[in-house]
Gaussian input, Z-matrix of N, CA and C with variables (Angstrom, degrees):
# hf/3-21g

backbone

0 1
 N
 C     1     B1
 C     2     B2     1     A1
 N     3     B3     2     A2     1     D1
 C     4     B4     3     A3     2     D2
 C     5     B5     4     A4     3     D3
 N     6     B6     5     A5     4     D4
 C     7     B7     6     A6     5     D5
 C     8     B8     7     A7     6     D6
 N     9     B9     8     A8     7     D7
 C    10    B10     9     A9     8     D8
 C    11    B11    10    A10     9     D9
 N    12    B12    11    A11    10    D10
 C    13    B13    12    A12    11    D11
 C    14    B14    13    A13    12    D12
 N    15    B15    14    A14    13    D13
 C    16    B16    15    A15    14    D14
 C    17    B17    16    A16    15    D15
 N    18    B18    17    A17    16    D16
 C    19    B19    18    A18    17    D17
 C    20    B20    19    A19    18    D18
 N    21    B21    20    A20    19    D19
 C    22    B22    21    A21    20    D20
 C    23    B23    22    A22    21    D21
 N    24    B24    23    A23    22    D22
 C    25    B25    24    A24    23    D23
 C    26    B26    25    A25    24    D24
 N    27    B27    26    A26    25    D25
 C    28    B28    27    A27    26    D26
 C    29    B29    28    A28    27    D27
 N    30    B30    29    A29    28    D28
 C    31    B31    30    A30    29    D29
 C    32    B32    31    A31    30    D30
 N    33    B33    32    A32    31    D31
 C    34    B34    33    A33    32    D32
 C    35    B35    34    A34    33    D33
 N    36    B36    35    A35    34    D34
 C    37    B37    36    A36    35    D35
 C    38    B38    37    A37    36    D36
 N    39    B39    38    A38    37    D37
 C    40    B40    39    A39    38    D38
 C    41    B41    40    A40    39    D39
 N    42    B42    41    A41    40    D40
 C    43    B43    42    A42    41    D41
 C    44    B44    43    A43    42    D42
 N    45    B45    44    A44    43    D43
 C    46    B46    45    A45    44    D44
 C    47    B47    46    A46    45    D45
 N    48    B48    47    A47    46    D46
 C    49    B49    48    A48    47    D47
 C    50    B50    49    A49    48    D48
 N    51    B51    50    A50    49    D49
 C    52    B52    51    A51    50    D50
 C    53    B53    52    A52    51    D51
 N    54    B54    53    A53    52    D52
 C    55    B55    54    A54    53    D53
 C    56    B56    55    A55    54    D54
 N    57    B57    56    A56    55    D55
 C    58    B58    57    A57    56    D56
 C    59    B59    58    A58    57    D57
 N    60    B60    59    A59    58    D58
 C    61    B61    60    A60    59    D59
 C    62    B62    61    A61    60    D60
 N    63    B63    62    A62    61    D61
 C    64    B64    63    A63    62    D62
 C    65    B65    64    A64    63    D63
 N    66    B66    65    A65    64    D64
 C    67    B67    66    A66    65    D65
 C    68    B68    67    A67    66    D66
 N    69    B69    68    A68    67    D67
 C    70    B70    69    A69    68    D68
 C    71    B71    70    A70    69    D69
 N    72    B72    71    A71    70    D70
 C    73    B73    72    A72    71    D71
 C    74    B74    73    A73    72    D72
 N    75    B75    74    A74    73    D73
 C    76    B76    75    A75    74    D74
 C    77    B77    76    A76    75    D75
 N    78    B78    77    A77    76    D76
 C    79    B79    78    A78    77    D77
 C    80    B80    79    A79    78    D78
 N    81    B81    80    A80    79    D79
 C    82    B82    81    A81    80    D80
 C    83    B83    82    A82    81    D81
 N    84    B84    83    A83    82    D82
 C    85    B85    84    A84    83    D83
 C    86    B86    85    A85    84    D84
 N    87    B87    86    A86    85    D85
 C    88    B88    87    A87    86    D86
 C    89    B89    88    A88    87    D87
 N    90    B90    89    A89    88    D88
 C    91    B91    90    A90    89    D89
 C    92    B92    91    A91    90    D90
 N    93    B93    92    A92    91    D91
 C    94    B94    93    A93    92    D92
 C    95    B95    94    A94    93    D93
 N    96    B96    95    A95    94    D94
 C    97    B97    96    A96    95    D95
 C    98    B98    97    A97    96    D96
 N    99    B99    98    A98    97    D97
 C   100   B100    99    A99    98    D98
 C   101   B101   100   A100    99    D99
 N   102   B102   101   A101   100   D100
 C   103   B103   102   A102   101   D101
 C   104   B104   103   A103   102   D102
 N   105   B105   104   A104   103   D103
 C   106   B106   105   A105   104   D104
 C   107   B107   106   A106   105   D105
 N   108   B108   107   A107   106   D106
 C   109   B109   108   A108   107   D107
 C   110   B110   109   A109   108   D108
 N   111   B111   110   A110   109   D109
 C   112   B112   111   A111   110   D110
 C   113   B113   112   A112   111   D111
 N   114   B114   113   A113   112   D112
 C   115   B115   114   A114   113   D113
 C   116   B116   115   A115   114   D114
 N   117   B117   116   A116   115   D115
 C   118   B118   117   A117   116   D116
 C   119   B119   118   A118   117   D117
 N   120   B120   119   A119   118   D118
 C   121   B121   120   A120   119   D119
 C   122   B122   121   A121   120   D120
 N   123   B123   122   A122   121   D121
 C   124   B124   123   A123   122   D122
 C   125   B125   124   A124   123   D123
 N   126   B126   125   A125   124   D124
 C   127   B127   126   A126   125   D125
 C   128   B128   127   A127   126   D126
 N   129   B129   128   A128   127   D127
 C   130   B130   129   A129   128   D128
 C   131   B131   130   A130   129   D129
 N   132   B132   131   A131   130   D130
 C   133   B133   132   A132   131   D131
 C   134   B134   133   A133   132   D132
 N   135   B135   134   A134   133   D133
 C   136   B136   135   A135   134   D134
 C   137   B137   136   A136   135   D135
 N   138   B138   137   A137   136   D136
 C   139   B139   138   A138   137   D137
 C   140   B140   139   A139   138   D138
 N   141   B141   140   A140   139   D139
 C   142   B142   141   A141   140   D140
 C   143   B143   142   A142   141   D141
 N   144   B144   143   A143   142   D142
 C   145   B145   144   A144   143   D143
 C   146   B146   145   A145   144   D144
 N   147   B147   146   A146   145   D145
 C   148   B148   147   A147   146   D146
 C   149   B149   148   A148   147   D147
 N   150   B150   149   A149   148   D148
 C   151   B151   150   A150   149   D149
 C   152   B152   151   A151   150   D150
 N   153   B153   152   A152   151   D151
 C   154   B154   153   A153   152   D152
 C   155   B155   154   A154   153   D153
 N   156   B156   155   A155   154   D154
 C   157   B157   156   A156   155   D155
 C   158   B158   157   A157   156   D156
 N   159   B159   158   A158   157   D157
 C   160   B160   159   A159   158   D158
 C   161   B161   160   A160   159   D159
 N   162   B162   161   A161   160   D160
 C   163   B163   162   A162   161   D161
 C   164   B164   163   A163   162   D162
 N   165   B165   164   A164   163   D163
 C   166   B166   165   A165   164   D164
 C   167   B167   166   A166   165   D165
 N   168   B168   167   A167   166   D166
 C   169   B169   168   A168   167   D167
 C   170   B170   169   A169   168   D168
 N   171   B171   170   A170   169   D169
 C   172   B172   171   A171   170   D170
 C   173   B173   172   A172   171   D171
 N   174   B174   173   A173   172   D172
 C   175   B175   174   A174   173   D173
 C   176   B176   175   A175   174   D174
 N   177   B177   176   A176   175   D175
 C   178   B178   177   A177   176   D176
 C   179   B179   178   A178   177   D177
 N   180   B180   179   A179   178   D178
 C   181   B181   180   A180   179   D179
 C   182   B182   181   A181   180   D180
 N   183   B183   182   A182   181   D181
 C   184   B184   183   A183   182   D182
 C   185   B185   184   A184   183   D183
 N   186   B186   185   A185   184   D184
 C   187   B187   186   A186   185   D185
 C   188   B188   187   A187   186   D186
 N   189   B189   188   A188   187   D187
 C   190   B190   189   A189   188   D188
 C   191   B191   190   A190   189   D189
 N   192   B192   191   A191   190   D190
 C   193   B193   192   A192   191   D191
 C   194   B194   193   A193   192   D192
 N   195   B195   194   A194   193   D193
 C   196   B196   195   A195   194   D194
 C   197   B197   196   A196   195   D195
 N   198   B198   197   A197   196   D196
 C   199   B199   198   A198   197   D197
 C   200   B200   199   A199   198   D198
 N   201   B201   200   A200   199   D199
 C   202   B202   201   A201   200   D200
 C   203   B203   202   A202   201   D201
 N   204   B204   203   A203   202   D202
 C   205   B205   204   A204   203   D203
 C   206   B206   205   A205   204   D204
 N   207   B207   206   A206   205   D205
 C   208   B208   207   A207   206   D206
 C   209   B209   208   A208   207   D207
 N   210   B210   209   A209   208   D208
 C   211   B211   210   A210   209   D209
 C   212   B212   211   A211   210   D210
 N   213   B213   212   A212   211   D211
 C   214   B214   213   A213   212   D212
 C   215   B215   214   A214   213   D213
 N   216   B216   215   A215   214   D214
 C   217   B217   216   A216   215   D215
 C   218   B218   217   A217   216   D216
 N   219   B219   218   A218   217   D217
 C   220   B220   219   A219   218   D218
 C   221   B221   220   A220   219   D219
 N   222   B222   221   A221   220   D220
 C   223   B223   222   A222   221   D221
 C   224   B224   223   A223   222   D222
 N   225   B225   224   A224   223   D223
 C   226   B226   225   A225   224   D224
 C   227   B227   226   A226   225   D225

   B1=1.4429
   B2=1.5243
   B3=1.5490
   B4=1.6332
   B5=1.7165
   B6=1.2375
   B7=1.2595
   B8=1.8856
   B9=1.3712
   B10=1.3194
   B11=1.7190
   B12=1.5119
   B13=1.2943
   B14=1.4689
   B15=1.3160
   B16=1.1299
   B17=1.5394
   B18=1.3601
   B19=1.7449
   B20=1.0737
   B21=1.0706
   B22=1.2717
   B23=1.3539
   B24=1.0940
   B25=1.4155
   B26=1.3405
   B27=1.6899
   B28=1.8908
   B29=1.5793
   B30=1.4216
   B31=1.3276
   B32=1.7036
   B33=0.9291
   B34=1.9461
   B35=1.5230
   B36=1.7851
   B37=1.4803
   B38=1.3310
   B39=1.5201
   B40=1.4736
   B41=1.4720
   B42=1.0015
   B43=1.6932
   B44=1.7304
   B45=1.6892
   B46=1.3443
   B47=2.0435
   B48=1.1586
   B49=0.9850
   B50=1.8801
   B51=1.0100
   B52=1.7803
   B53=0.8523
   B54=1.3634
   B55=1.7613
   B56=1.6842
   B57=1.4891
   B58=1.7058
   B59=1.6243
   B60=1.6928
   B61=1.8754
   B62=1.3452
   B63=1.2932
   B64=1.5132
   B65=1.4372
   B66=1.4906
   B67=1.8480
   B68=0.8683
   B69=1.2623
   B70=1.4015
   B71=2.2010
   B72=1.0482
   B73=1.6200
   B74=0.8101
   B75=1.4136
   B76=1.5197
   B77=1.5390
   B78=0.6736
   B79=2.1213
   B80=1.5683
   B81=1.3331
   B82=1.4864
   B83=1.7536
   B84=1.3686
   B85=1.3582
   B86=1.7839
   B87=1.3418
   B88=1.8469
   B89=2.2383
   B90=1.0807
   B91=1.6045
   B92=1.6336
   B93=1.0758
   B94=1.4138
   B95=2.1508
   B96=1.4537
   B97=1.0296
   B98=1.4750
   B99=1.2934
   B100=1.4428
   B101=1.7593
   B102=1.7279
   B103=1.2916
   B104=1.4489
   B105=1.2881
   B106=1.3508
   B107=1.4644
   B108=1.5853
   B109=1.5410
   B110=1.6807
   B111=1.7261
   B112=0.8322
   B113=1.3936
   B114=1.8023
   B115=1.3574
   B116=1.8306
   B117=1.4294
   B118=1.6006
   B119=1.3245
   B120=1.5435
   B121=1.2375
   B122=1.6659
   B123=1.3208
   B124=1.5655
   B125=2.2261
   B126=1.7329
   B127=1.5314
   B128=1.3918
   B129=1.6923
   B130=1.8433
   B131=1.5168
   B132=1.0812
   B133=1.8341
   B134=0.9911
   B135=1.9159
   B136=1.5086
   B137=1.2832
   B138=0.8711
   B139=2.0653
   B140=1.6604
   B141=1.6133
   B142=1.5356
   B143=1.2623
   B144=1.4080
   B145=1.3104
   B146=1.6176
   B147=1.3754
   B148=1.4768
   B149=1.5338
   B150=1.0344
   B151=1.3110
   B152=1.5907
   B153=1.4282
   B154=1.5042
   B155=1.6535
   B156=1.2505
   B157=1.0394
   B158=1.3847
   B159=1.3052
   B160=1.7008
   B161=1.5904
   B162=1.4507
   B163=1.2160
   B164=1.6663
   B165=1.1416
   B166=1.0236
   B167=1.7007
   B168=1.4992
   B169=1.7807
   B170=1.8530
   B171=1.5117
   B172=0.9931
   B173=1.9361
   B174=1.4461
   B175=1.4290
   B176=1.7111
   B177=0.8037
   B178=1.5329
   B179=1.6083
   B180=1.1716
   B181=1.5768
   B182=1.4413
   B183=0.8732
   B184=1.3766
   B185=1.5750
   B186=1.2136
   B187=1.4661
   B188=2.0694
   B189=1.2451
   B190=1.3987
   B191=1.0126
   B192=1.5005
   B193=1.4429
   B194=1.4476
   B195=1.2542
   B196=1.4558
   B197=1.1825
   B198=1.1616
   B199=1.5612
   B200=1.8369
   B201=1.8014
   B202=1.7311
   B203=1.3904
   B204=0.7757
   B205=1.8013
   B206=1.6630
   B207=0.9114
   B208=1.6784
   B209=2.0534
   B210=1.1529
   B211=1.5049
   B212=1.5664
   B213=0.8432
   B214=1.5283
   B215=1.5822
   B216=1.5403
   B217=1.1584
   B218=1.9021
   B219=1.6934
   B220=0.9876
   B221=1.8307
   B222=1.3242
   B223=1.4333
   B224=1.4191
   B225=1.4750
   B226=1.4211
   B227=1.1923
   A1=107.67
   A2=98.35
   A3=88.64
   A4=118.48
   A5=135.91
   A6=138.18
   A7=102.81
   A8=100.27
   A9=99.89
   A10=107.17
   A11=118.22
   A12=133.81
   A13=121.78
   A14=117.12
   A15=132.52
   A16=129.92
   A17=119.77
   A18=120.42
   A19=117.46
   A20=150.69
   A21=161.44
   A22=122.68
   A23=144.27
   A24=151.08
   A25=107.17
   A26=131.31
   A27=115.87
   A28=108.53
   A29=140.28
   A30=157.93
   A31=92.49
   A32=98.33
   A33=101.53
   A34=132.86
   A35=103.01
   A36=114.88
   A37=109.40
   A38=136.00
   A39=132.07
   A40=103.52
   A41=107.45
   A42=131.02
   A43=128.22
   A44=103.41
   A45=136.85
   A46=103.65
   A47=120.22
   A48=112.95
   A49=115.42
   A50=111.31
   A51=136.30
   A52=104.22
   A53=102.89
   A54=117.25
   A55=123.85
   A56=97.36
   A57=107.64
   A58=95.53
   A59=115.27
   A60=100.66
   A61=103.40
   A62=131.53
   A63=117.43
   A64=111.35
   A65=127.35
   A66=112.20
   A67=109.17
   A68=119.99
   A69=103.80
   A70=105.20
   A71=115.42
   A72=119.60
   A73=100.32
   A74=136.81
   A75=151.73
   A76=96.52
   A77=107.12
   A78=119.59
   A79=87.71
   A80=127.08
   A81=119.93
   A82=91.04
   A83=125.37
   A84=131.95
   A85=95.19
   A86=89.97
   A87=109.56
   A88=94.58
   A89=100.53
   A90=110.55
   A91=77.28
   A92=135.27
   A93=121.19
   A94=97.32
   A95=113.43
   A96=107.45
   A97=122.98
   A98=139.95
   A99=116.89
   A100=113.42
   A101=102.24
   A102=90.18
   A103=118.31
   A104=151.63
   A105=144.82
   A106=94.80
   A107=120.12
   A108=121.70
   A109=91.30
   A110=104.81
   A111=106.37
   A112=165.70
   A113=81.91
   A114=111.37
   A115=118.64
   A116=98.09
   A117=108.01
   A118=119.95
   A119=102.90
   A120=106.97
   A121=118.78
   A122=106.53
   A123=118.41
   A124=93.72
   A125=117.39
   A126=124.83
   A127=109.53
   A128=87.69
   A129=86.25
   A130=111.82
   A131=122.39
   A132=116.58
   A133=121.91
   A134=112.27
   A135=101.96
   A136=132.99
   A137=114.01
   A138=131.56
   A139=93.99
   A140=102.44
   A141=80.84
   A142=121.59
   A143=130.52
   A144=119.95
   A145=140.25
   A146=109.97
   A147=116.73
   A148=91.95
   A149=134.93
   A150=126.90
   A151=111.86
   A152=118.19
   A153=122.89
   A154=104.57
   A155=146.38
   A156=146.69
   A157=102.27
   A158=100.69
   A159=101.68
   A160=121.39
   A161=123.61
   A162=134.52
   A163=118.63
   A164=120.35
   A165=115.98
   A166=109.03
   A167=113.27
   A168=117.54
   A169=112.88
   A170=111.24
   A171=84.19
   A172=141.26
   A173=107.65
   A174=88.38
   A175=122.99
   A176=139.27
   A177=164.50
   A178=106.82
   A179=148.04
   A180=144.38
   A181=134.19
   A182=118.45
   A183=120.69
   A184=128.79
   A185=105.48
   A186=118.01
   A187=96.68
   A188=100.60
   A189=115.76
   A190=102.31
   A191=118.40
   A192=147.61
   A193=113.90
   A194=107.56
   A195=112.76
   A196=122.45
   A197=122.53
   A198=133.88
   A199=120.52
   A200=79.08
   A201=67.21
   A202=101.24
   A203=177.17
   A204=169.09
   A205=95.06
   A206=122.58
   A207=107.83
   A208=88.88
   A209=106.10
   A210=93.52
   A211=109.11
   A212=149.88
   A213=142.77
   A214=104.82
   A215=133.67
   A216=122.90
   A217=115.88
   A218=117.30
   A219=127.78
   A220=141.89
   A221=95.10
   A222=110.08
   A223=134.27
   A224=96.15
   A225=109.35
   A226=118.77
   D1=142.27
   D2=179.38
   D3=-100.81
   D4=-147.73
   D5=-167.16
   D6=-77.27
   D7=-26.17
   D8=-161.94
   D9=-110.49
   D10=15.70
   D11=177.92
   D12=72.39
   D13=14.00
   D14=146.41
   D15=-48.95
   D16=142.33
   D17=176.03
   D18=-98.05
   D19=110.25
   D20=-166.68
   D21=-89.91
   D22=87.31
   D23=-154.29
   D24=-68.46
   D25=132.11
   D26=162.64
   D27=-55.59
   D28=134.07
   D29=-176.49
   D30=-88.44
   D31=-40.14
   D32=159.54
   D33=-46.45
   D34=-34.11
   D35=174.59
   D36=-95.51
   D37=-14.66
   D38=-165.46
   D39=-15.35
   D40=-67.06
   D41=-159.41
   D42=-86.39
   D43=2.44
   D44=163.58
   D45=-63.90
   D46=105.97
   D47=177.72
   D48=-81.14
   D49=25.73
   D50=142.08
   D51=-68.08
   D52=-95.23
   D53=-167.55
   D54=-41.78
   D55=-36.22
   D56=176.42
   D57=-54.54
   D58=-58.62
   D59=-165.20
   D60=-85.51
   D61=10.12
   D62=158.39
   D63=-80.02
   D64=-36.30
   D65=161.29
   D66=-64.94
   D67=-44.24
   D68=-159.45
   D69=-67.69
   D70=-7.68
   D71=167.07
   D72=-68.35
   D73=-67.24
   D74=-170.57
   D75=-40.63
   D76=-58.24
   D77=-157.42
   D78=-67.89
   D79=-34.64
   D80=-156.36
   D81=-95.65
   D82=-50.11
   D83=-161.75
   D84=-26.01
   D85=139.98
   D86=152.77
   D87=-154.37
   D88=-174.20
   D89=-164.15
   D90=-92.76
   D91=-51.37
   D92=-154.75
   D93=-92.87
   D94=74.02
   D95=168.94
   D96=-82.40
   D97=138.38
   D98=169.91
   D99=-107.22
   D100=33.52
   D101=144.42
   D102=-169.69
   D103=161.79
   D104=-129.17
   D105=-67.21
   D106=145.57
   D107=159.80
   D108=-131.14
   D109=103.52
   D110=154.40
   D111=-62.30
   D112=-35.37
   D113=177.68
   D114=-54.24
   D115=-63.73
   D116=153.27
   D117=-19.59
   D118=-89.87
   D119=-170.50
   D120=-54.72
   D121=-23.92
   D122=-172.75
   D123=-61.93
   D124=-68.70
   D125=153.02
   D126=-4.86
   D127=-73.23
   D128=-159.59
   D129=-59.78
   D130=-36.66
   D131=178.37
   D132=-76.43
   D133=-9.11
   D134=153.22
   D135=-83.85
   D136=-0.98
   D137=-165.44
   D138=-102.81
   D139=-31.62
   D140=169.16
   D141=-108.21
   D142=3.32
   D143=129.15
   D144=-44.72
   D145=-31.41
   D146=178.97
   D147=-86.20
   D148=-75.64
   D149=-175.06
   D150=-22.50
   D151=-66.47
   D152=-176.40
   D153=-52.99
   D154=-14.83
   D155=-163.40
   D156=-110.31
   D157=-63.02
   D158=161.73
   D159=-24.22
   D160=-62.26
   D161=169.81
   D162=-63.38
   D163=-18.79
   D164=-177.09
   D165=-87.01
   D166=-34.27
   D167=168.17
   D168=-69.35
   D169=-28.43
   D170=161.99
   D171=-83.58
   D172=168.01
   D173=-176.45
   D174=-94.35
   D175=123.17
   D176=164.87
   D177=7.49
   D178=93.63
   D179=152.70
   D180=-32.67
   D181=70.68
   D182=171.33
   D183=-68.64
   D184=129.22
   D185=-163.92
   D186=-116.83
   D187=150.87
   D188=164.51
   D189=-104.98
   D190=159.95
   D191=151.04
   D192=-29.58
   D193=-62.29
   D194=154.43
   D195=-33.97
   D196=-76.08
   D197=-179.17
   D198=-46.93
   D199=-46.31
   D200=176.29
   D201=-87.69
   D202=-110.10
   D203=-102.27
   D204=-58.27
   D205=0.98
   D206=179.83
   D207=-113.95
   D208=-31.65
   D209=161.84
   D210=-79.95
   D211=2.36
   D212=-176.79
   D213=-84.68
   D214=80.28
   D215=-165.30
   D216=-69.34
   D217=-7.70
   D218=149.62
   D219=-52.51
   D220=-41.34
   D221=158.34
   D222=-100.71
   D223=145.91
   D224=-159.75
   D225=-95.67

């Protein structure tokens, strides 16, 4: 994925007849499919594996009382 949440295909596989029916899933996907798109769904559970891992190397934000009440645009 790139900066702007785009998928970026390997230019290496064009011609991988994998990779050809994984766009071509992509290109077809809508939510109301009536029949398995694996490929997708296969992506999406990897992005949220890296993501969950991602978060887990970074380290944790800690906020004060202080801090958060000055984000609380409700309180005065």
């Amino acid at each position: 994925m790139n900066r702007e949440g785009r998928l970026i295909l390997n230019i290496e596989e064009k011609d991988n007849p994998h990779m050809k029916r994984l766009a071509e899933q992509f290109q077809l996907f809508t939510l109301s499919l009536k029949f398995p798109a694996d490929g997708p769904d296969c992506i999406e559970g990897a992005k949220r594996v890296i993501e969950r891992k991602m978060n887990q190397l970074l380290p944790p934000v800690i906020l004060t009382t202080k801090d958060t009440r000055k984000l609380n645009k409700h309180r005065i």
